[in-house]
C-alpha positions as CSV (number, residue, x, y, z in Angstrom):
1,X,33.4,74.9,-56.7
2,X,34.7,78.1,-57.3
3,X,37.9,78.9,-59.8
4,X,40.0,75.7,-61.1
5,X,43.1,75.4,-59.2
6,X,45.9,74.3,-61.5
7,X,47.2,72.3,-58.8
8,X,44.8,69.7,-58.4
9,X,42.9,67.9,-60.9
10,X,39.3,67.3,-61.8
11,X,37.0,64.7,-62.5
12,X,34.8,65.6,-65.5
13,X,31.2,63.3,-67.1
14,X,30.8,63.6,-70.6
15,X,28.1,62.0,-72.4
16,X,29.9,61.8,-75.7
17,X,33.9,62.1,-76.4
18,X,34.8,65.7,-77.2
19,X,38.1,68.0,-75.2
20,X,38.6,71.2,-73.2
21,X,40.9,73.9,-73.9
22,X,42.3,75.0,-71.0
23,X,43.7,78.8,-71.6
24,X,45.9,80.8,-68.6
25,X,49.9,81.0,-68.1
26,X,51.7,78.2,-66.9
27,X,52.2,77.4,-63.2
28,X,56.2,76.8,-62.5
29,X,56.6,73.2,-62.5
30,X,58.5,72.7,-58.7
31,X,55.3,74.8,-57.1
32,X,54.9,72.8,-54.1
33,X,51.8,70.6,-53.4
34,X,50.4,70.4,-50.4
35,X,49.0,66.6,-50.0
36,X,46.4,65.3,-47.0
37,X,46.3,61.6,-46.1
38,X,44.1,59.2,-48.0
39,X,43.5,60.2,-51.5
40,X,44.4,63.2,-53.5
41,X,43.8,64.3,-57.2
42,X,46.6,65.7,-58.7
43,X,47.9,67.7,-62.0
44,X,51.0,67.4,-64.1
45,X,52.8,70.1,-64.0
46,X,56.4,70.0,-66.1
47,X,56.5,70.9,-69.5
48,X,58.5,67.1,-70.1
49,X,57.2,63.2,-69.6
50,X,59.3,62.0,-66.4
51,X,59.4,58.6,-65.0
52,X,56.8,58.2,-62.3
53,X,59.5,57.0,-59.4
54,X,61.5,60.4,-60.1
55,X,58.2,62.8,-60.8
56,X,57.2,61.9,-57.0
57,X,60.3,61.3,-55.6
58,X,59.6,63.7,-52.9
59,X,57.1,62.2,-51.5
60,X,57.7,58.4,-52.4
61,X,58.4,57.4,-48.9
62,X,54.9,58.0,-48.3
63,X,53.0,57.0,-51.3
64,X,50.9,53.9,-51.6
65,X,49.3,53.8,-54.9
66,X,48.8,56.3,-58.2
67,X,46.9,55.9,-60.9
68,X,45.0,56.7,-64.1
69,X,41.4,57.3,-65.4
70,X,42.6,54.3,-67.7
71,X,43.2,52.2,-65.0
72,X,46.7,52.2,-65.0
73,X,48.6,52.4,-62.1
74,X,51.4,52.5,-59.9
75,X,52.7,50.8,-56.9
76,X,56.4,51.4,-55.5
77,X,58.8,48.7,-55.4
78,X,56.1,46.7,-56.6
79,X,54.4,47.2,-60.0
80,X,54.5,49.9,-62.6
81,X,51.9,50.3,-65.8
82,X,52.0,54.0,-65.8
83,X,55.3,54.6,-66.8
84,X,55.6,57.9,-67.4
85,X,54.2,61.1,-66.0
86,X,52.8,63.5,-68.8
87,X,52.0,67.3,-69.8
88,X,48.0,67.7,-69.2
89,X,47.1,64.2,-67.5
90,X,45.7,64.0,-64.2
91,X,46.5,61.6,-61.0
92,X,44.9,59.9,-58.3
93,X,47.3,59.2,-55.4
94,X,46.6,57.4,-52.0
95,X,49.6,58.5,-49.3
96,X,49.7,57.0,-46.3
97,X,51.0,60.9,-44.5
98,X,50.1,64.0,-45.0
99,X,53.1,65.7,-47.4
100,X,54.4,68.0,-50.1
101,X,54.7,67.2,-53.3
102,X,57.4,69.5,-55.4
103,X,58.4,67.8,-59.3
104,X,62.3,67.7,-59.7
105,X,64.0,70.4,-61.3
106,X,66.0,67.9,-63.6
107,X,63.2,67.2,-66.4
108,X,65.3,65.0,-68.5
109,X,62.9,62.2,-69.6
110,X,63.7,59.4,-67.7
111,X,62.9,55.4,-68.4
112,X,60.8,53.1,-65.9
113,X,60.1,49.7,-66.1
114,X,56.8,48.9,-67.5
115,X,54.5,45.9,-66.6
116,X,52.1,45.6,-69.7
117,X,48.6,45.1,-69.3
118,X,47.9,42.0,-72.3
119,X,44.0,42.4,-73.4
120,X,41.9,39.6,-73.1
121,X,39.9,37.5,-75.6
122,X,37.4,35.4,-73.3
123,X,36.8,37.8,-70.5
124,X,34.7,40.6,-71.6
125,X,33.7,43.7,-69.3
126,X,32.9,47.6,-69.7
127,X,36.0,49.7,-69.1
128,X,36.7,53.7,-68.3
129,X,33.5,53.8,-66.0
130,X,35.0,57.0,-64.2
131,X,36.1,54.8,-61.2
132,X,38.4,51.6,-60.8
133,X,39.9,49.7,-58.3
134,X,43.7,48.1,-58.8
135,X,44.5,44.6,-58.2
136,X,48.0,43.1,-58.0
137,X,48.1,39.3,-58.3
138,X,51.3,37.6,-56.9
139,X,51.1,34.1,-58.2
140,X,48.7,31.2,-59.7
141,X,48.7,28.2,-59.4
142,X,46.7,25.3,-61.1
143,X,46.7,22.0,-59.3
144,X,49.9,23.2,-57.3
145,X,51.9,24.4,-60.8
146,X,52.6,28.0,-61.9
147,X,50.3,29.6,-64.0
148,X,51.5,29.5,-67.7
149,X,51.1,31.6,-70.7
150,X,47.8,31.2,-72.9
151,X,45.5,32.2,-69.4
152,X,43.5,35.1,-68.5
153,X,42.4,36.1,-64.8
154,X,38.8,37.6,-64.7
155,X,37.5,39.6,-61.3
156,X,33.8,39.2,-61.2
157,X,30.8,40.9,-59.1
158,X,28.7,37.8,-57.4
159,X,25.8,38.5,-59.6
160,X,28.5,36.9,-62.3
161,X,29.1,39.7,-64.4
162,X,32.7,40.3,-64.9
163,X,34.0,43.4,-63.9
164,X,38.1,43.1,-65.1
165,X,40.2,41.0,-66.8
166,X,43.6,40.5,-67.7
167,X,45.9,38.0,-69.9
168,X,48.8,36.6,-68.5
169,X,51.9,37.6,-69.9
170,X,54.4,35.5,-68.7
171,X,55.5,37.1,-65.5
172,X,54.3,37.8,-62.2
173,X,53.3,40.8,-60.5
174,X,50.1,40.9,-62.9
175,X,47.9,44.1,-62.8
176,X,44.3,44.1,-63.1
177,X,42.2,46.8,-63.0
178,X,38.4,46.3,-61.7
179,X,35.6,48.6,-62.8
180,X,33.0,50.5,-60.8
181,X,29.4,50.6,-61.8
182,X,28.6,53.9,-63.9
183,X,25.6,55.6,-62.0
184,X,24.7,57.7,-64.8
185,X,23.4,54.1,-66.7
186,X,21.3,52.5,-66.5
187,X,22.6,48.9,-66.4
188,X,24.6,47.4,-63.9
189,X,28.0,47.5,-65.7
190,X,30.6,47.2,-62.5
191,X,31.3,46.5,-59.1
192,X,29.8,48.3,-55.8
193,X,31.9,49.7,-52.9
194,X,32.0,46.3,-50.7
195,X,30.8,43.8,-53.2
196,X,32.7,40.8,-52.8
197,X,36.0,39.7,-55.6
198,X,35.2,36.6,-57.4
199,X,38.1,35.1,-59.4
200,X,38.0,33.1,-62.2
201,X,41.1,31.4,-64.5
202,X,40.2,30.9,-68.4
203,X,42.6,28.0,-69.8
204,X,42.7,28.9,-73.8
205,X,44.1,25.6,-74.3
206,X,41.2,23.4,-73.4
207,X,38.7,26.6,-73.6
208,X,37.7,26.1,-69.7
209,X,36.8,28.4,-66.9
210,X,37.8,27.9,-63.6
211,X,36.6,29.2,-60.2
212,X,40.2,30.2,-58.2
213,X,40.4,30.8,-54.7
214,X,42.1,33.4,-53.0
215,X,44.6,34.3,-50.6
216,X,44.9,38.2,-50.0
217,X,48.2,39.5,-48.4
218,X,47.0,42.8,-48.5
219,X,43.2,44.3,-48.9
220,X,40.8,41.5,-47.5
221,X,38.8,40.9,-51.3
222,X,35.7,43.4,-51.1
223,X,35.8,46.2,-53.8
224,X,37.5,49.7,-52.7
225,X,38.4,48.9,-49.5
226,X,41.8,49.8,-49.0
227,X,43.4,51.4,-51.9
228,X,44.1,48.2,-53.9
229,X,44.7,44.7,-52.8
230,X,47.3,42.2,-53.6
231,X,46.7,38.0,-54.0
232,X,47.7,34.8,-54.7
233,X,45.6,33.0,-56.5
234,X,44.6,28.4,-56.6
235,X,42.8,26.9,-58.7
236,X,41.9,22.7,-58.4
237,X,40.1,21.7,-61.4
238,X,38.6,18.4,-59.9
239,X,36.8,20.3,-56.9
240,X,33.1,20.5,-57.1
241,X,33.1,24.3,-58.0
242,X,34.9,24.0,-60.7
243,X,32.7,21.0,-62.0
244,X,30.0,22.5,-61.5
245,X,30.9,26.0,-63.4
246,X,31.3,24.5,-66.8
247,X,27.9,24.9,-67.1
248,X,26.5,28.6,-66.3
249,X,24.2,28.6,-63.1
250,X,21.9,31.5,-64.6
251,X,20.6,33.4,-68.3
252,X,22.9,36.2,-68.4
253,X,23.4,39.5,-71.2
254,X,27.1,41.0,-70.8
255,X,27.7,44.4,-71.6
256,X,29.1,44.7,-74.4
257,X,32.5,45.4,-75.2
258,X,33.8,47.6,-76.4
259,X,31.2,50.1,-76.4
260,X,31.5,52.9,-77.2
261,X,32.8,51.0,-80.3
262,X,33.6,51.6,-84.1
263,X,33.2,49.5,-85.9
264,X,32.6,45.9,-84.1
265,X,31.9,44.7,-80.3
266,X,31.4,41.7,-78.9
267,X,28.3,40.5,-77.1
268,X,29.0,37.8,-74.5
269,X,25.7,35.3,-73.1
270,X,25.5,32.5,-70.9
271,X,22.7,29.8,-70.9
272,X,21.9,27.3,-67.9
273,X,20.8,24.5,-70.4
274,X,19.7,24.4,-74.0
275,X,17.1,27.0,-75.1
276,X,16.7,28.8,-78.2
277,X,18.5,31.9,-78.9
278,X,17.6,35.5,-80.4
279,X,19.7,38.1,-80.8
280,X,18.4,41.0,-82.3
281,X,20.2,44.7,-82.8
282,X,17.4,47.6,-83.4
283,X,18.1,51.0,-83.9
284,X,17.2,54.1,-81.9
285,X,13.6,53.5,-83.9
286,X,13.1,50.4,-82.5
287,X,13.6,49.4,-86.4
288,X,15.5,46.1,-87.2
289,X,19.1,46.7,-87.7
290,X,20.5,43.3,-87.9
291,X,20.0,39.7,-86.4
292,X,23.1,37.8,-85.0
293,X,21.8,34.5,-83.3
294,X,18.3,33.1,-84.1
295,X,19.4,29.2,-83.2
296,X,18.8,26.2,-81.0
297,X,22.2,26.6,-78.1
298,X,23.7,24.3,-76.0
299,X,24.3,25.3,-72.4
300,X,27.6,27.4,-72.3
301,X,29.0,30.6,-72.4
302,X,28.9,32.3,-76.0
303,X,30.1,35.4,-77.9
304,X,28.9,37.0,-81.0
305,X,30.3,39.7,-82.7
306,X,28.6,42.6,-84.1
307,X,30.4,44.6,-87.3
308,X,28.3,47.9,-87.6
309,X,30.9,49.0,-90.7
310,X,27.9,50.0,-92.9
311,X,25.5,51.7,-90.3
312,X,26.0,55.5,-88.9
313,X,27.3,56.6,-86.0
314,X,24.3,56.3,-83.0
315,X,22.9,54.5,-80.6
316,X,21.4,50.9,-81.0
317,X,20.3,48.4,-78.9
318,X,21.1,44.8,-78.4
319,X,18.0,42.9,-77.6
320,X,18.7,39.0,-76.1
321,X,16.0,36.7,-75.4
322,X,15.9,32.7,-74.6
323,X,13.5,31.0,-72.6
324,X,11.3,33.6,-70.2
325,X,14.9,35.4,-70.3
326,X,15.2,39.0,-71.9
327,X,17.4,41.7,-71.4
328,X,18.1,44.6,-73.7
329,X,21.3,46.8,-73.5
330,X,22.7,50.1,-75.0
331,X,25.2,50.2,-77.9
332,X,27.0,53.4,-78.7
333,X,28.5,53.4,-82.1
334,X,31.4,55.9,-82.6
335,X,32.8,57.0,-85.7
C-alpha cells in the first residue's frame, strides 16, 4: 500500500475495539480531490462539522449516494441520516462522473435536516459488519392503508436470517441499512453480493409478522447491486404467505444482538412446531455459565435475554438445541 494519503480514507479490521493516533501536519482543508466514477473513500478534511449538502457542494451534481461505516447515509434531494460531516471520519461516496471534490472555504457549521433511524425491538440482526448496503423505502401499505406508527420493516437473506431492520417513525422516506456477511467469522451473520431482499412488516399491536411485497423504483432487490435501492412496499395479511408465516418454516439460532455487548443481548430462535428448548451460555472453558431456556415451546418466534452484569469481560458461547437442531454462536462481552 505504500504511505497513507491523507486524502482518501482507509478501511481498517480490528478484532477488539481500540484507536489510532494519527501524527503529521494538517492538509489545507479546500486541497482538491480528484474523484473517479463508481465508488470512492474519502477523508474529512476541515477543522469544523459542516452540513453534508454544503461539505460536497462541489460535486453534488454528480453524487449519488454517501455514507458511513455506521450505516448512515446520504442521498440528495432525497434522504439524509448523516447530517453532518466531521473532523477525523471517513466517507464512502458513489458519483455517477468522474470530478473534483474541494470543501467550501466558509466552515461555519451549518444545519441539515435529519431523518432518524428509530431502533427496533422485534427485528434483531448483527450491525457494523465492515460493509452495508442502503435502502430507502418510499411507502407501505397494509391492505391498501398507509403504514402507521408502532411497525418495524425487516430486510432478510432467503435463508431467513434478518440482515436490517428499522422502526417506523411516522414519516416517509425511511432508511434502512442492510448488513454484509463478516468473512472474518465464522457464522453467517449478513447478506451476500446478489442474495435476494426479503421484506417483512412486524405489527407491534397484534405482535404479527408479515411477508410484504415489493415494488423497486430504483435497484431491482438483490444485495449491492447498484449503490442502494429505493421501494415501495404491500403487505395483504389474508394472502397465503402471510398465513402461512405465523408459524416459522425452519429451527433457526439468530445472532445475537448486540454483540459485542455489555452488559445484556438478546438471543432470538424460531421453532417449526413444539419441541423442547435449551439454552445454554458456556464460557470460553466450555464451563457452564448460565441457562436461559430449559422448557417445553410452542411453535413461534422467541427472544431471551442474557444479562452478563456479574461475569467478566470475554468471550462465551450461546449453545441452542431443540429437537435434532443445534447451533452454537459467539458472544463477545465488552466492558
Amino acid at each position: 500500500m505504500g504511505s497513507w494519503n491523507i486524502l482518501e480514507g482507509y478501511i481498517i479490521y480490528v478484532n477488539d475495539i481500540d484507536s489510532v493516533l494519527i501524527e503529521g501536519q494538517l492538509t489545507p482543508f479546500d486541497t482538491p480531490m480528484s474523484l473517479t466514477s463508481g465508488w470512492n473513500l474519502i477523508s474529512y478534511l476541515p477543522e469544523n462539522s459542516i452540513s453534508v449538502e454544503t461539505a460536497l457542494n462541489t460535486i453534488i451534481s454528480e453524487l449519488s449516494i454517501v455514507k458511513k461505516d455506521d450505516g448512515s447515509f446520504f442521498i440528495p434531494n432525497v434522504i439524509n441520516t448523516i447530517g453532518s460531516m466531521e473532523t477525523g471520519e471517513g466517507y464512502k461516496l458513489y458519483i455517477n462522473n468522474s470530478a473534483t471534490l474541494v470543501y467550501p472555504s466558509n466552515q461555519l457549521l451549518s444545519k441539515s435536516n435529519v431523518s432518524l433511524i428509530d431502533s427496533t425491538i422485534h427485528f434483531t440482526f448483527k450491525d457494523n459488519t465492515g460493509e452495508s448496503y442502503s435502502i430507502v423505502i418510499d411507502n407501505v401499505t397494509i391492505d391498501g392503508n398507509l403504514l402507521a406508527e408502532k411497525y418495524e420493516v425487516g430486510v432478510f437473506i432467503s435463508s431467513g436470517l434478518c440482515v436490517g431492520a428499522s422502526s417506523y417513525n411516522g414519516n416517509f422516506p425511511l432508511a434502512l441499512t442492510a448488513w454484509a456477511d463478516d468473512s472474518q467469522t465464522p457464522e453467517i451473520d449478513g447478506y451476500a453480493a446478489g442474495d435476494t431482499m426479503k421484506f417483512h412488516i412486524w405489527d407491534e399491536s397484534d405482535n404479527k409478522e408479515y411477508i410484504a411485497a415489493a415494488n423497486y423504483s430504483f435497484g431491482n432487490g438483490f444485495f449491492g447491486n447498484g449503490p442502494y435501492c429505493r421501494v415501495d412496499l404491500s403487505v395483504t395479511t389474508t394472502s397465503v404467505d402471510n398465513i402461512s408465516n405465523q408459524i416459522p418454516f425452519s429451527f433457526l439460532l439468530y445472532p445475537s444482538y448486540p454483540n459485542p455487548f455489555n452488559p445484556a443481548t438478546t438471543i432470538t430462535f424460531s421453532l417449526p412446531s413444539p419441541e423442547k428448548v435449551v439454552i445454554n451460555i458456556l464460557n470460553i472453558k466450555g464451563q457452564l455459565i448460565s441457562t436461559l431456556v430449559n422448557e417445553q415451546k410452542e411453535a413461534g418466534v422467541y427472544h431471551v435475554t442474557w444479562n452478563a452484569m456479574d461475569e467478566p469481560s470475554g468471550i462465551y458461547f450461546c449453545n441452542f438445541q431443540s429437537g435434532k437442531y443445534s447451533k452454537t454462536i459467539k458472544l463477545l462481552l465488552v466492558k
